[in-house]
C-alpha positions as CSV (number, residue, x, y, z in Angstrom):
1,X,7.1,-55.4,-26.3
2,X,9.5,-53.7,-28.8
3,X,6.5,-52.9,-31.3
4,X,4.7,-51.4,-28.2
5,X,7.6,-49.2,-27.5
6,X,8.3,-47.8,-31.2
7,X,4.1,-47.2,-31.1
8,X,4.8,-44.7,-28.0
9,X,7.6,-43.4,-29.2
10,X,5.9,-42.7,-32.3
11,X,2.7,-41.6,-30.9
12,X,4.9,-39.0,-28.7
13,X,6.5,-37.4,-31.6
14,X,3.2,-37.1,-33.4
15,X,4.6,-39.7,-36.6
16,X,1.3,-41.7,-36.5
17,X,-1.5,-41.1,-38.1
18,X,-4.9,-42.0,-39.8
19,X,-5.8,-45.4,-38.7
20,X,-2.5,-46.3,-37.1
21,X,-2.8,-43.1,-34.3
22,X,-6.9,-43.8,-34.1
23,X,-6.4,-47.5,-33.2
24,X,-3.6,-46.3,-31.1
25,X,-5.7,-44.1,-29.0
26,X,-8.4,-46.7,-28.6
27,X,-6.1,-49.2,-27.4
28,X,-4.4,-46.6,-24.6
29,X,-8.8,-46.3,-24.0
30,X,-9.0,-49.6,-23.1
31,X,-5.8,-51.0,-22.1
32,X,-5.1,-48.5,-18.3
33,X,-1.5,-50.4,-18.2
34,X,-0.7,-48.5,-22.0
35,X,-1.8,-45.5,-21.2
36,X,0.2,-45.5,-18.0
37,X,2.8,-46.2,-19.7
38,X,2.2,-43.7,-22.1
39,X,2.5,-41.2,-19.6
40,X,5.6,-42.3,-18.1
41,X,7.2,-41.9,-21.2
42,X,6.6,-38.5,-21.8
43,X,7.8,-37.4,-18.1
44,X,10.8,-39.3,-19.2
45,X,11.2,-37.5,-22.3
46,X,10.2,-34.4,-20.5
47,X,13.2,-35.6,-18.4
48,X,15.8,-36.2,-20.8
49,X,15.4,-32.5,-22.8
50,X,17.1,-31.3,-19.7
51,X,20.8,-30.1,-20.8
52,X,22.3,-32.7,-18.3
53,X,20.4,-35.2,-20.0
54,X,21.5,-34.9,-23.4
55,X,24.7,-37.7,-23.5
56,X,22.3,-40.3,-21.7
57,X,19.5,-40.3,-23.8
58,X,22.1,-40.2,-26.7
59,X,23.3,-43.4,-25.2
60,X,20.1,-44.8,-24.6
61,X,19.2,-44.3,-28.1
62,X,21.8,-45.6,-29.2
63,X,21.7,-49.0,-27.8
64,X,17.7,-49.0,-28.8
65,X,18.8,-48.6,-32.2
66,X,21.9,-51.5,-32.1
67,X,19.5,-54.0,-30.4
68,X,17.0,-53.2,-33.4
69,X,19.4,-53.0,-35.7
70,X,20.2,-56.7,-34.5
71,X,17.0,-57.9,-34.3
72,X,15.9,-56.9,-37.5
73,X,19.5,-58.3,-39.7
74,X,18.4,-61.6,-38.1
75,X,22.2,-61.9,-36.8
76,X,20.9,-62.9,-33.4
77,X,20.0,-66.2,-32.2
78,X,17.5,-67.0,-29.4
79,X,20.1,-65.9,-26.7
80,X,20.7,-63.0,-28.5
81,X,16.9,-62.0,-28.6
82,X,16.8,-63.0,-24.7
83,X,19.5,-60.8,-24.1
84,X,18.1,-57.9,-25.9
85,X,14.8,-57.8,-24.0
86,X,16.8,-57.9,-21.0
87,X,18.8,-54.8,-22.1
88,X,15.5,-53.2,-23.3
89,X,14.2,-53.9,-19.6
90,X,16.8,-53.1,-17.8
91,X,16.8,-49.9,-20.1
92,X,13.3,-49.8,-18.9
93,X,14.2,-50.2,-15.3
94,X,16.5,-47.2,-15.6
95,X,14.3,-44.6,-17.3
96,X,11.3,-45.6,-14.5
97,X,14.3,-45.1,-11.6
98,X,15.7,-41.7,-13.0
99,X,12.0,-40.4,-13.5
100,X,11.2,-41.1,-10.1
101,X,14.3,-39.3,-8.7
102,X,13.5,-36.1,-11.3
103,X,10.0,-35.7,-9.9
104,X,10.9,-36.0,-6.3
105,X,13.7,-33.4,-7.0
106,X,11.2,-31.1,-8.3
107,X,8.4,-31.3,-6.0
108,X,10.0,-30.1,-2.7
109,X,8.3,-31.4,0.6
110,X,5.6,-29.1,2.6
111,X,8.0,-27.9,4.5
112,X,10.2,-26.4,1.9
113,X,7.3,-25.6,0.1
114,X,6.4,-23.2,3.1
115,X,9.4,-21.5,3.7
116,X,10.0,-20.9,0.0
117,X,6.5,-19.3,0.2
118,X,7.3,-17.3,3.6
119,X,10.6,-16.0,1.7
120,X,8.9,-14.8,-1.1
121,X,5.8,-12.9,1.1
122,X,8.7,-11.2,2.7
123,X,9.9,-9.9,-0.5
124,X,7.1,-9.0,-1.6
125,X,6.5,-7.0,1.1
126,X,9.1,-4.4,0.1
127,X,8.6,-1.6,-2.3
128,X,12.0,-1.5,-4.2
129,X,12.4,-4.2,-7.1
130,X,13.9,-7.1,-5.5
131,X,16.0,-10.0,-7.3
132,X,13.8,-13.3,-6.6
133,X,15.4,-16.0,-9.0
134,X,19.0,-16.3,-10.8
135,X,18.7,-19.5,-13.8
136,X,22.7,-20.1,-13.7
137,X,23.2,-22.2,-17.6
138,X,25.9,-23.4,-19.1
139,X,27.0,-22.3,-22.6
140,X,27.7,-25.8,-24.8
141,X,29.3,-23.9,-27.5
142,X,31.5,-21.5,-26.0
143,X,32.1,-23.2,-22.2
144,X,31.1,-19.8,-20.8
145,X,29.2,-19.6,-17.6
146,X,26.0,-17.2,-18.2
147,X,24.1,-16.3,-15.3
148,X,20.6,-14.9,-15.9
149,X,18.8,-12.5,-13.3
150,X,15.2,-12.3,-12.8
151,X,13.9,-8.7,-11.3
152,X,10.8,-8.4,-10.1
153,X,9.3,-5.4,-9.5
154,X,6.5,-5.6,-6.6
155,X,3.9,-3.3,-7.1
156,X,3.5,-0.5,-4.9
157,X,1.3,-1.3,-1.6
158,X,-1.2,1.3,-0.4
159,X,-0.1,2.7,2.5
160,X,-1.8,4.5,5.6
161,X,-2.1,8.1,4.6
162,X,0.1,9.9,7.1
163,X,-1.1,11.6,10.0
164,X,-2.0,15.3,10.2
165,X,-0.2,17.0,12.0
166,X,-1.5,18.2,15.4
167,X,-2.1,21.8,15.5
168,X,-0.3,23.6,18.1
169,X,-3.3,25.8,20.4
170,X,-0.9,28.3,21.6
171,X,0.7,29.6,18.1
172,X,-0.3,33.1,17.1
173,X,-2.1,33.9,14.1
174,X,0.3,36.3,12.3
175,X,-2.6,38.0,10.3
176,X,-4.5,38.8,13.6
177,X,-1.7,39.6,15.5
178,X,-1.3,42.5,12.5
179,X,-4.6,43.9,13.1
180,X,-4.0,43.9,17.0
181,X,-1.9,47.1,16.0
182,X,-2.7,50.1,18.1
183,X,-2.8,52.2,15.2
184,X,-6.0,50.2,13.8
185,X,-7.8,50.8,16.9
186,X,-10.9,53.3,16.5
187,X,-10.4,57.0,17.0
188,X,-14.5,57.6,17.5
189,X,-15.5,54.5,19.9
190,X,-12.8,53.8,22.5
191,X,-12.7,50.6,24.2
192,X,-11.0,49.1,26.6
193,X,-11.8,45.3,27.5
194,X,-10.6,42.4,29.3
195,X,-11.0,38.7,29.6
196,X,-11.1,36.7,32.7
197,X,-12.3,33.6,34.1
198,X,-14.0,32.6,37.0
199,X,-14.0,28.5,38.1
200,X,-16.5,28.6,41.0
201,X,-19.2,27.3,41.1
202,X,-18.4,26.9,37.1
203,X,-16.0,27.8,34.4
204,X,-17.6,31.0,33.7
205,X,-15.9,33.5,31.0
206,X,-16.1,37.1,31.8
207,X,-15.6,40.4,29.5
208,X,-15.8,43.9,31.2
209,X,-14.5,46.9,30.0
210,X,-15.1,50.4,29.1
211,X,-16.4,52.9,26.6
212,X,-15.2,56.0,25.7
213,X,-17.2,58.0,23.2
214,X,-19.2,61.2,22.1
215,X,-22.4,59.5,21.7
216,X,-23.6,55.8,20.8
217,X,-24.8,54.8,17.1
218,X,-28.2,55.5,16.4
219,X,-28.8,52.7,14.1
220,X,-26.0,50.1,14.7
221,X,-25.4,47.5,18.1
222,X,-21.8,46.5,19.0
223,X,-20.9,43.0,18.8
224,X,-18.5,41.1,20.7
225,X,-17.2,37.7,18.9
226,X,-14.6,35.4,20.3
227,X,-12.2,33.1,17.7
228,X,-9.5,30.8,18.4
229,X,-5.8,30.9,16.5
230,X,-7.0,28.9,13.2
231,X,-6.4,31.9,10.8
232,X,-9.3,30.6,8.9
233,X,-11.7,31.1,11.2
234,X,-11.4,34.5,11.5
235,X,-13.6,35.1,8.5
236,X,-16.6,35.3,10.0
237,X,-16.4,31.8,11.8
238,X,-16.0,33.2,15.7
239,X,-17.4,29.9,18.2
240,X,-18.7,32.9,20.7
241,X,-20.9,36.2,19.8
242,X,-22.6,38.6,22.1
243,X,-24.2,41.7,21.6
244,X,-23.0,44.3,23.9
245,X,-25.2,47.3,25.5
246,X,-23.1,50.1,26.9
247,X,-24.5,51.3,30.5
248,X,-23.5,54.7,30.7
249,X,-21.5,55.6,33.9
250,X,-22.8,58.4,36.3
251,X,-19.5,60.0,36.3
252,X,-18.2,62.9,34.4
253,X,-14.9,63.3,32.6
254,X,-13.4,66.5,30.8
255,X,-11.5,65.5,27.6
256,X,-9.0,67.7,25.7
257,X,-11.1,67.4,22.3
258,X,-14.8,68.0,23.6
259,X,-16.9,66.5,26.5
260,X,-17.2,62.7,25.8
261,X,-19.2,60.0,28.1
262,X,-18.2,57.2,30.0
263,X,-20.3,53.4,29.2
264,X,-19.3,49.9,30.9
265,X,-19.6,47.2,28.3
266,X,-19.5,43.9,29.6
267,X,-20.6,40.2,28.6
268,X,-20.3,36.3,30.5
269,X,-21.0,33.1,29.8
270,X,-20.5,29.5,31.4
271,X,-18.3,27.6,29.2
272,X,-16.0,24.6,29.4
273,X,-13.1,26.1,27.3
274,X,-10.0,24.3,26.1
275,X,-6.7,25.2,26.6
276,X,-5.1,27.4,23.8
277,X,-4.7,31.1,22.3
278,X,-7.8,32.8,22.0
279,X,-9.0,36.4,20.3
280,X,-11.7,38.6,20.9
281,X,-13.1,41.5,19.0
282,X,-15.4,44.4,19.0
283,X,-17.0,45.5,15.7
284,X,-20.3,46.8,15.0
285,X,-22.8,44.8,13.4
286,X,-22.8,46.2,10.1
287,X,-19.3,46.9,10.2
288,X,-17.0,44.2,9.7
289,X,-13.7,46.2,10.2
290,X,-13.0,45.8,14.3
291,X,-13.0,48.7,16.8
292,X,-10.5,46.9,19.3
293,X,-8.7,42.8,19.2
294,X,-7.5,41.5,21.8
295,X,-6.5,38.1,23.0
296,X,-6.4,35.5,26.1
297,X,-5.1,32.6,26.7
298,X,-6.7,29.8,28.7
């Protein structure tokens, strides 16, 4: 039994070799109790490297080497030899009893083992670095107390891209609002136009106005193109375009700065149309500069 021990011990600190570790192995092969045991011993030894640890295996091992010590003088007598194996197994006894505590200590139930995990998936869950572990050792040499902190930093999660922000339908444009100036409004075609809706039997959007001019283009057609307030879409992008043709009006009208001539200009269409800001504008085709802008709101 003693031989068998100072083979494991041996065989766990890698001191056999050649023939000696080659039948070792074979035996552990075909003997299931040595390799057992084999394995118990190195949890213990596993066990006993922990700093707690230290004074009992120094105390185990040195009893082991008394009892050898004894054994191999010859100084004991046949009691002596019984009462050595019994140290040896009680010895025994103790190691098996202290490595079954150790690895029930370090395998927590399924219970803990879920909340630990729970914990952790909360932390995890944050974006700052988050302290998860703190190894608290003892310094043997000194007798100061060391804590050590581990940081983990969690890497940052992908998060929902935020949301756009919803465009308000009544703001002005301040670029159309610009050219709305009187001052921009065409000294050669003069037009005056309004918006207006009628809801029976249908939504029905309605332009009539009037023109005011010497005499219509010979080459060119006025266009009438509707745009809501998205700045952007004012360049060239209107969602309503008509094609107006003055009707000239059997009336007559004197005019300080030469006889002129009266047209209506009107346009409709049915529409369902959102509530917002709208503009409206009257260029000629091949013009892109506008003769009058106006706007409604719905």
């Amino acid at each position: 039994m003693e031989e068998r021990y100072e083979d494991i011990e041996k065989y766990l600190e890698g001191k056999l070799t050649g023939e000696e570790l080659r039948a070792f192995e074979t035996a552990m092969k075909e003997e299931p109790e040595l390799a057992e045991e084999v394995a118990l011993h190195q949890r213990l030894g596993d066990f006993l490297e922990d700093v707690d640890a230290i004074d009992f295996r120094k105390n185990l091992s040195q009893i082991g080497d008394a009892i050898q010590d004894s054994v191999r003088t010859g100084e004991n007598d046949d009691n002596s030899l019984q009462w050595g194996s019994r140290i040896i197994g009680s010895i025994i006894v103790v190691l098996m009893v202290g490595a079954l505590i150790y690895s029930l200590l370090r395998k927590p139930s399924p219970e803990i083992q879920m909340a630990s995990d729970d914990l952790i998936s909360e932390t995890d869950a944050t974006d700052s670095p988050q302290i998860i572990s703190t190894d608290t050792t003892n310094d043997e040499q000194n007798g100061i107390m060391t804590t050590r902190a581990e940081e983990k930093s969690t890497p940052a999660q992908e998060r929902p891209p935020k949301p756009t922000a919803v465009r308000d339908v009544y703001s002005p444009s301040a670029r159309i609002e610009n050219l709305m100036d009187p001052s921009n409004r065409s000294k050669v075609y003069d037009f005056e136009l309004s918006a207006k809706f009628k809801t029976f039997p249908a939504t029905i959007l309605e332009f009539e106005g009037e023109l005011v001019c010497s005499s219509l283009p010979q080459t060119s057609r006025f266009v009438l193109e509707v745009f809501d307030n998205v700045e952007s879409n004012y360049d060239g992008h209107p969602f309503l375009s008509f094609l107006l043709d003055p009707v000239e009006l059997d009336e007559d009208r004197p005019f300080a700065f030469g006889n002129k001539t009266s047209f209506f200009v009107g346009a409709d269409t049915t529409i369902e149309l959102k509530k917002g800001l709208y503009y409206y504008q009257v260029r000629l085709n091949d013009d892109p500069n506008p003769l009058l802008i106006k706007k409604f709101t719905n």
